[in-house]
C-alpha positions as CSV (number, residue, x, y, z in Angstrom):
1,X,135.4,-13.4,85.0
2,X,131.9,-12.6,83.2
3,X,132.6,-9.5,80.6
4,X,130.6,-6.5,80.5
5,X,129.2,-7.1,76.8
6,X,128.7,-10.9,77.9
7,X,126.7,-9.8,80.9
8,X,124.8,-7.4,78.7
9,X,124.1,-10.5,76.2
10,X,122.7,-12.8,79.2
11,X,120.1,-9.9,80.4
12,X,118.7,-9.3,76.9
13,X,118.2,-12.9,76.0
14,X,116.9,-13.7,79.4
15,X,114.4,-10.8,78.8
16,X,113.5,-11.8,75.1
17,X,113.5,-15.6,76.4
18,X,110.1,-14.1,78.5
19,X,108.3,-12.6,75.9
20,X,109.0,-15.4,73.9
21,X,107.6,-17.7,76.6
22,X,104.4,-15.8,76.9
23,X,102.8,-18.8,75.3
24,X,103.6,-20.8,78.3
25,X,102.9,-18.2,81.3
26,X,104.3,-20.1,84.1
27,X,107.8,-20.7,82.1
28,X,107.5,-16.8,80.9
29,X,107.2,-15.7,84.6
30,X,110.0,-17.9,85.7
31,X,112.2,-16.4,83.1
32,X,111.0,-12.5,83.9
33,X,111.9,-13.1,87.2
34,X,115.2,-14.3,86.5
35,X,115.6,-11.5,84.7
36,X,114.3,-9.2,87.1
37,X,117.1,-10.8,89.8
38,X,119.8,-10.8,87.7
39,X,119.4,-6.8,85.9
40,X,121.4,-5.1,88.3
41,X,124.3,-7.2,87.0
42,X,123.3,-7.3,83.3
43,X,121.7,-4.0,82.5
44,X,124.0,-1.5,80.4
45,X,123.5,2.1,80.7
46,X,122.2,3.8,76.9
47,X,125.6,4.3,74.8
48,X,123.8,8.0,73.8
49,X,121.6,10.1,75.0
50,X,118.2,10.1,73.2
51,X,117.2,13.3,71.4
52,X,115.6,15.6,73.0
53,X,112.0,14.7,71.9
54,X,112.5,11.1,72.4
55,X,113.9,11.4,76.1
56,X,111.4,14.0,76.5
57,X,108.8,11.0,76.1
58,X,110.6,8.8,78.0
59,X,110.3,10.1,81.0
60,X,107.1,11.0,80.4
61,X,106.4,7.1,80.1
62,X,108.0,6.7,83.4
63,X,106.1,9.3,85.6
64,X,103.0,8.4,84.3
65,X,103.8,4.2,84.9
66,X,104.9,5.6,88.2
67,X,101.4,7.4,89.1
68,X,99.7,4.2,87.7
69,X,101.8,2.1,90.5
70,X,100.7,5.0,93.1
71,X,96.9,4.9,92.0
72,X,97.1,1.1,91.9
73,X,98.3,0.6,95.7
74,X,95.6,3.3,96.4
75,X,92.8,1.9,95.0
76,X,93.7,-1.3,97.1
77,X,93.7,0.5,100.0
78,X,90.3,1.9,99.7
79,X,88.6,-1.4,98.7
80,X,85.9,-2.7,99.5
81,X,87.8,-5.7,99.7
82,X,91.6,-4.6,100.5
83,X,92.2,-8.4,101.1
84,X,91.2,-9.3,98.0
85,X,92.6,-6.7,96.4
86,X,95.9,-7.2,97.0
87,X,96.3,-10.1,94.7
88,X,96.2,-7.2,91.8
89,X,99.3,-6.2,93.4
90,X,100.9,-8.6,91.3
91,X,100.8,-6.7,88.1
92,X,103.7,-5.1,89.5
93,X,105.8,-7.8,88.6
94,X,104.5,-7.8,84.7
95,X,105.1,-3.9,84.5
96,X,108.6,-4.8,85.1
97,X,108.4,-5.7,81.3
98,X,108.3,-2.0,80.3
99,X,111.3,-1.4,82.5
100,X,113.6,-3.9,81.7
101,X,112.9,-3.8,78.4
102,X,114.1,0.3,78.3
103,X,118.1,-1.3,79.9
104,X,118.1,-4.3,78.3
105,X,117.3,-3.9,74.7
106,X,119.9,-1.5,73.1
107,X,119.6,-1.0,69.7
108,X,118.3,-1.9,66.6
109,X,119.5,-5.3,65.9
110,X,118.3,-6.5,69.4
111,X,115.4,-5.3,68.9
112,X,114.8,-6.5,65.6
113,X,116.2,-9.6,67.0
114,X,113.0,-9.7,69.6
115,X,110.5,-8.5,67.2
116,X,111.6,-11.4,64.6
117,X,111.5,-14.0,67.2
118,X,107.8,-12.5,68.5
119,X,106.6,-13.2,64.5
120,X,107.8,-16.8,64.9
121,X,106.6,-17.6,67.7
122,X,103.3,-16.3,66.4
123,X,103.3,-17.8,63.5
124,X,104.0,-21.2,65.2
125,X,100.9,-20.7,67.4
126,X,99.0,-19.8,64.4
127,X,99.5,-23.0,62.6
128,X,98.9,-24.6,66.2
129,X,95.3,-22.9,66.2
130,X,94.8,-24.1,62.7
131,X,95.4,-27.6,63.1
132,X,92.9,-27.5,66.1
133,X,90.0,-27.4,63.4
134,X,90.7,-30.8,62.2
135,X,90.0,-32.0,66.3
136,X,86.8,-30.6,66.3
137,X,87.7,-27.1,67.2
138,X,86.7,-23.7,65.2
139,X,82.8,-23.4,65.7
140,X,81.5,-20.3,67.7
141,X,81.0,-22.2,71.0
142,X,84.6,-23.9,71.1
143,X,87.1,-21.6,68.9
144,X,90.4,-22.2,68.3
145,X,93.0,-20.8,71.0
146,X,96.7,-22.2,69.8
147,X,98.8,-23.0,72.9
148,X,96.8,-20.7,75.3
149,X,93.7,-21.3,77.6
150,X,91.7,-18.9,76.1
151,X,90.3,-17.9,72.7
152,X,90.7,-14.2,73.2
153,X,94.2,-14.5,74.6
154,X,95.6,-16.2,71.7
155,X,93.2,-13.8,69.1
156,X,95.3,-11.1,71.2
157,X,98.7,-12.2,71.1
158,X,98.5,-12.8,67.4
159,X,97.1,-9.2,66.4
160,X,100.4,-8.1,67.8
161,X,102.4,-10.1,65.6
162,X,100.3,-9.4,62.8
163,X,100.5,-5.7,62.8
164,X,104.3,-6.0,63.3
165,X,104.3,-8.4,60.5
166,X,102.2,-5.4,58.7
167,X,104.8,-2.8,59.3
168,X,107.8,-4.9,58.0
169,X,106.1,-6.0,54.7
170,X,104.8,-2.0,54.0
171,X,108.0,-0.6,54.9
172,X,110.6,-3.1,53.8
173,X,114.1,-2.5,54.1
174,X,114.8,-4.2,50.7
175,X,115.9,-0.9,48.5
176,X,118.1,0.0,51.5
177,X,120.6,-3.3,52.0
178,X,123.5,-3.7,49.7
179,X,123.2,-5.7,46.4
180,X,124.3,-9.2,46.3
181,X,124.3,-11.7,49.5
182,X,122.8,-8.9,51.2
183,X,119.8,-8.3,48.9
184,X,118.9,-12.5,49.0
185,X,118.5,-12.5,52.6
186,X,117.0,-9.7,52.4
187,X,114.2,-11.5,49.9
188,X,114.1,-14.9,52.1
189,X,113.1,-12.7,54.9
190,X,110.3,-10.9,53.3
191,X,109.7,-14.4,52.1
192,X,109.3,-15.9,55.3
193,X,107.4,-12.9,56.7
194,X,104.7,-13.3,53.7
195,X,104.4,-17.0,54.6
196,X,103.9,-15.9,58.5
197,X,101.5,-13.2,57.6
198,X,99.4,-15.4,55.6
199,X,99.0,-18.3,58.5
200,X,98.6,-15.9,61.4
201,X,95.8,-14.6,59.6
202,X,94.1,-17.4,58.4
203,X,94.2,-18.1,62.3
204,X,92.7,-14.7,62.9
205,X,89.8,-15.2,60.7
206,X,89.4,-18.8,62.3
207,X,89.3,-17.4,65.8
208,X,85.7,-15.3,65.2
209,X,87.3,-12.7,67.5
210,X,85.3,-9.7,66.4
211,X,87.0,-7.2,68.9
212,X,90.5,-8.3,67.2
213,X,88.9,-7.8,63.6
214,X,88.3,-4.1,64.3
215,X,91.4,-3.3,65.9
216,X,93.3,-5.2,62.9
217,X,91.1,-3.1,60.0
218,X,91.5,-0.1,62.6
219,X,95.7,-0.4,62.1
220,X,95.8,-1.3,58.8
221,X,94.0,1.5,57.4
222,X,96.0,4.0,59.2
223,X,98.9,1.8,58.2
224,X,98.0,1.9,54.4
225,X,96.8,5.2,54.6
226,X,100.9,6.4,55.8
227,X,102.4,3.9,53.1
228,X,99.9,5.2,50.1
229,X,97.2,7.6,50.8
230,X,95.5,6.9,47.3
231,X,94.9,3.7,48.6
232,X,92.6,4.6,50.9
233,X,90.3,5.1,48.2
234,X,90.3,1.1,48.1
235,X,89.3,-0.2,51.7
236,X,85.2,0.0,50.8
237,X,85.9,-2.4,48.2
238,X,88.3,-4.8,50.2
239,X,85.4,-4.7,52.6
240,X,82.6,-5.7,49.3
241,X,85.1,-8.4,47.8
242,X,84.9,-9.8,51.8
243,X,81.6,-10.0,52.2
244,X,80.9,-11.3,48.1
245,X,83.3,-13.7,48.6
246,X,84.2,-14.8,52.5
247,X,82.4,-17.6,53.6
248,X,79.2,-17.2,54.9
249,X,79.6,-17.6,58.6
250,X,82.9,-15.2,58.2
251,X,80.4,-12.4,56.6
252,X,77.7,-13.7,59.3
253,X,79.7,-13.1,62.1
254,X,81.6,-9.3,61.0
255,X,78.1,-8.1,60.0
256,X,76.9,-8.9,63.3
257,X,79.1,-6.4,65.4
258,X,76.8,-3.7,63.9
259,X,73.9,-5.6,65.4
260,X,72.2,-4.4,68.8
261,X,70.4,-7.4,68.8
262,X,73.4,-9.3,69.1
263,X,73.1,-11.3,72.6
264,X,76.7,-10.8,73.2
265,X,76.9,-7.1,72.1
266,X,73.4,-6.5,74.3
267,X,75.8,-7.9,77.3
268,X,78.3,-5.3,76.7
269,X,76.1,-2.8,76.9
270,X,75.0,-3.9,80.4
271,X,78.0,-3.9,81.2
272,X,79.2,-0.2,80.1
273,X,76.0,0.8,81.7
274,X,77.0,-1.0,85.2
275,X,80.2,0.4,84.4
276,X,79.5,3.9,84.5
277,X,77.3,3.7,87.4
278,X,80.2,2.0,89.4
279,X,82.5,5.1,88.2
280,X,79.5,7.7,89.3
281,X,79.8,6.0,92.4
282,X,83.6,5.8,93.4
283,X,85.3,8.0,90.6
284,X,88.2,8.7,92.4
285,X,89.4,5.3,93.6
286,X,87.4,3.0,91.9
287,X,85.4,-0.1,94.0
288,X,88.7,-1.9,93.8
289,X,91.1,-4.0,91.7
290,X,89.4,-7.4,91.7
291,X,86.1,-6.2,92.9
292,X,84.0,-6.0,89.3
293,X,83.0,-9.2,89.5
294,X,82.2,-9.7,93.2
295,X,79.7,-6.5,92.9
296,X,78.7,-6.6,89.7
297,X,75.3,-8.2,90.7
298,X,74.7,-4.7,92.4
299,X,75.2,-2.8,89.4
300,X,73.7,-4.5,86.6
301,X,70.9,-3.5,84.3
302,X,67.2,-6.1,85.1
303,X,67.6,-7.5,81.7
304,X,71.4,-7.9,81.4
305,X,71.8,-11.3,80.3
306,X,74.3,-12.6,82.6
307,X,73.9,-12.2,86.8
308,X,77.9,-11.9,87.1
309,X,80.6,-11.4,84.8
310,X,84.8,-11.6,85.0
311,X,85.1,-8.3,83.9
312,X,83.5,-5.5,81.6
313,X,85.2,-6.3,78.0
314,X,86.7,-3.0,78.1
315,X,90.2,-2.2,79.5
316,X,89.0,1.2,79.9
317,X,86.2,0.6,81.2
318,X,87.5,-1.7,83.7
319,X,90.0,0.6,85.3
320,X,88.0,3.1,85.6
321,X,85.8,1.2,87.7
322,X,88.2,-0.9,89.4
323,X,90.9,1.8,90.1
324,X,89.5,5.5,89.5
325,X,89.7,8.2,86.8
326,X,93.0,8.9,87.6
327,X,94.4,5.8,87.4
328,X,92.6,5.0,83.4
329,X,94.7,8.4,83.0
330,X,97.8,7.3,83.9
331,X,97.2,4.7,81.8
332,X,96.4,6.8,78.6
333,X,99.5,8.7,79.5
334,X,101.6,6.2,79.3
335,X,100.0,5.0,75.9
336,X,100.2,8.6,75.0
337,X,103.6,8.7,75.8
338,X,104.9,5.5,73.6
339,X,103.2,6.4,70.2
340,X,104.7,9.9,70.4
341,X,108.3,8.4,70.9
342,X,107.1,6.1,68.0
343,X,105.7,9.0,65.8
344,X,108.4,11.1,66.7
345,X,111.3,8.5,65.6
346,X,109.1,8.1,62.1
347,X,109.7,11.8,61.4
348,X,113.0,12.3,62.3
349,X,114.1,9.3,60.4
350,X,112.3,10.7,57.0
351,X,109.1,9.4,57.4
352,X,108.2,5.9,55.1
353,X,111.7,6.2,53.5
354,X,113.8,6.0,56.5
355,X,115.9,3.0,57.4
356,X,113.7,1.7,60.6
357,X,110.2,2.8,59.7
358,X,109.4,-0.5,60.2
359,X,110.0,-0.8,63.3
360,X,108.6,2.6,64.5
361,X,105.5,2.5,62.7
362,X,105.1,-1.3,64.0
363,X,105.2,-0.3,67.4
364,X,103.0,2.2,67.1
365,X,100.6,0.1,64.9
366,X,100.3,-2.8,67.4
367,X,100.1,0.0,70.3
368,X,96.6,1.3,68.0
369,X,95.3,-2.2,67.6
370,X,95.8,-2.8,71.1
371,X,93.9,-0.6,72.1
372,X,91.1,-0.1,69.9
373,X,90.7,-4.0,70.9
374,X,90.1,-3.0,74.9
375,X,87.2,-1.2,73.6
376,X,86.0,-4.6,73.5
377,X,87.6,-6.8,75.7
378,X,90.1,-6.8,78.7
379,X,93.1,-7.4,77.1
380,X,94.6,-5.0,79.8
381,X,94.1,-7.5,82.0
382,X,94.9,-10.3,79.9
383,X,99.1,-10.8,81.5
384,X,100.2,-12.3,78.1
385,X,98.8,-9.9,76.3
386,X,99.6,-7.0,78.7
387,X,103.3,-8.5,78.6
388,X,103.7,-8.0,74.9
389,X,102.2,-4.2,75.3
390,X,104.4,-2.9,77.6
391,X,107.4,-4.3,75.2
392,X,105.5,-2.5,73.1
393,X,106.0,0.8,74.8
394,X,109.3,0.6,75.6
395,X,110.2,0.0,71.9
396,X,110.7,3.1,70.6
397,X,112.9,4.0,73.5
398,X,115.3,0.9,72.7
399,X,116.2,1.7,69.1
400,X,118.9,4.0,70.2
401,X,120.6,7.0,67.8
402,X,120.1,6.7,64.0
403,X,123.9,6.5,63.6
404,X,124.2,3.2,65.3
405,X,120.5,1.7,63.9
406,X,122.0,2.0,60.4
407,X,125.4,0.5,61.1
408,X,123.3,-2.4,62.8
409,X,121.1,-2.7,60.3
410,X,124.0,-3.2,57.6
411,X,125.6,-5.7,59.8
412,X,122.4,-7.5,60.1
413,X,121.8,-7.7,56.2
């Protein structure tokens, strides 16, 4: 007979086997829906009730992914295209991410045990992106893109290791392990986590993903500006040392996301422009999931560069005009909801000095870069990317009572 704690061990590895796996989408969906089938015999109920505040959020997070579900099947209804719609119903089964991860990942050392593994798995895929440069990969026109099909996709996944990485190496839990065996693994892993920062943003810098660059300057500033405020004082002249000393198509490339000109940033203005006109038009329901790019052609400016585009390079953007107001609302609600619970666990827990500020503060970093990146780019729609945000959200919700983070975090050590 399968155990209770052996059934709860099966459920969360199944469910960190899919994030994991994200590299590999076909393998990740086989292994979410495996562990979609098999939660009602693995999930656990929470050992504790949440504090107030926290559970507060939480169920703010799950009436507002609720009304996104509701404003998602209405918007399919009232499609131009319901048929063709109805393929967006799939998203359904990613969301399922944010819900399984809130039963399946109790506590702190599961959770660090998902995070870690995310980093690795990034880190891997980085070094995979690098070595593409010495096959003829890395120009503008062909950049590198790891293990996945696309560029931004793999530019995507990698900011979210990366600001996770961030977190752990500003707020390290070295001063708070026991001296001894404790305090040399504790070393190795900041040692490790140097040597995985260091490659997964060398493979950053490789990719040219200027949307990702924003969103990762975006983070860390807020980032350094909660570990040392003073410091603040220093970002213009990390930004002069970059452009003295990057390499010239590095400095070519960041200076040109100022630039108007720019034929690519010219596009996304066509495209915000067609954008708003499609929200003018249908504000409440949107034209319909999957229905940008089939009426896009309607919409667009005379001297947009492109006659048809995939989608608008904005996750906003995009769901405002493929679903409604209301449903881009639901979605900032549901944000809204997962970096309070991550705000309100870095307070309670003393701010930079408390035990998991790590992890808070990399949730809600990530969650930031995230989104400052769908000013620019769909990575809403992007289901790898989308996968790793809605662990994202449900983070802050799995870390359970201080109490039992701290004993885990000892054990751990």
């Amino acid at each position: 007979m399968v155990t209770e704690p052996l059934r709860g061990r099966i459920g969360f590895w199944l469910y960190a086997a899919h994030i994991f796996a994200v590299v590999g989408l076909a393998l990740s969906n086989v292994l979410a829906g495996l562990t979609l089938l098999s939660a009602p015999w693995t999930a656990r109920p929470a050992p504790a009730p949440p504090p107030a505040p926290l559970d507060a959020a939480r169920r703010a997070l799950l009436f507002a992914t609720g009304l996104y579900v509701v404003f998602l099947l209405v918007a399919v209804a009232a499609s131009y295209d319901p048929v063709r719609s109805l393929r967006a119903t799939s998203e359904l089964f990613s969301l399922a991410t944010l819900g399984l991860g809130l039963v399946l990942v109790r506590g702190e050392r599961r959770v660090r045990w998902v995070v870690d593994g995310l980093v690795a798995v990034g880190a891997a895929a980085a070094v995979w992106g690098l070595a593409q440069t010495f096959v003829g990969y890395g120009e503008l026109d062909r950049r590198i893109r790891g293990p996945f099909s696309h560029w931004m996709t793999f530019a995507g996944f990698l900011l979210v290791c990366d600001l996770l990485l961030a977190a752990a190496l500003l707020f390290p839990r070295d001063g708070r392990v026991p001296r001894g065996g404790g305090r040399g693994r504790a070393l190795a892993a900041r040692g490790w986590r140097w040597a995985a920062f260091a490659v997964v943003n060398a493979a950053l810098l490789v990719s040219l993903t200027r949307s990702v660059w924003v969103a990762l300057a975006a983070a860390l500033v807020v980032a350094v500006g909660l570990r040392k405020p003073r410091a603040l004082a220093l970002v213009p002249v990390a930004a002069l040392v970059f452009v003295l000393v990057a390499p010239v198509p590095l400095v070519a490339r960041a200076l040109s996301i100022a630039d108007p000109s720019d034929p690519s940033n010219y596009d996304r203005l066509c495209m915000a422009e067609a954008a708003l006109h499609m929200i003018a038009e249908r504000p409440i329901t949107g034209l319909g999931p999957e229905m940008v790019e089939a009426r896009y052609p309607i919409y667009r400016p005379p001297t947009a560069p492109r006659y048809t585009v995939p989608h608008l390079h904005d996750s906003f953007l995009q769901l405002a005009a493929e679903r409604g107001l209301p449903a881009l609302a639901a979605y900032l609600a549901m944000i809204a909801a997962a970096l309070a619970a991550a705000w309100l666990g870095y307070r309670r827990e003393g701010g930079r000095a408390g035990p998991r500020a790590d992890l808070w503060l990399g949730a809600l970093l990530a969650l930031v870069a995230f989104n400052v990146a769908g000013l620019f780019e769909n990575n809403w729609g992007d289901t790898e990317v989308q996968r790793l945000a809605l662990f994202l959200m449900a983070m802050p919700f799995c870390l359970g009572p201080a109490e039992e983070g701290g004993t885990a975090a000892r054990a751990s050590s």
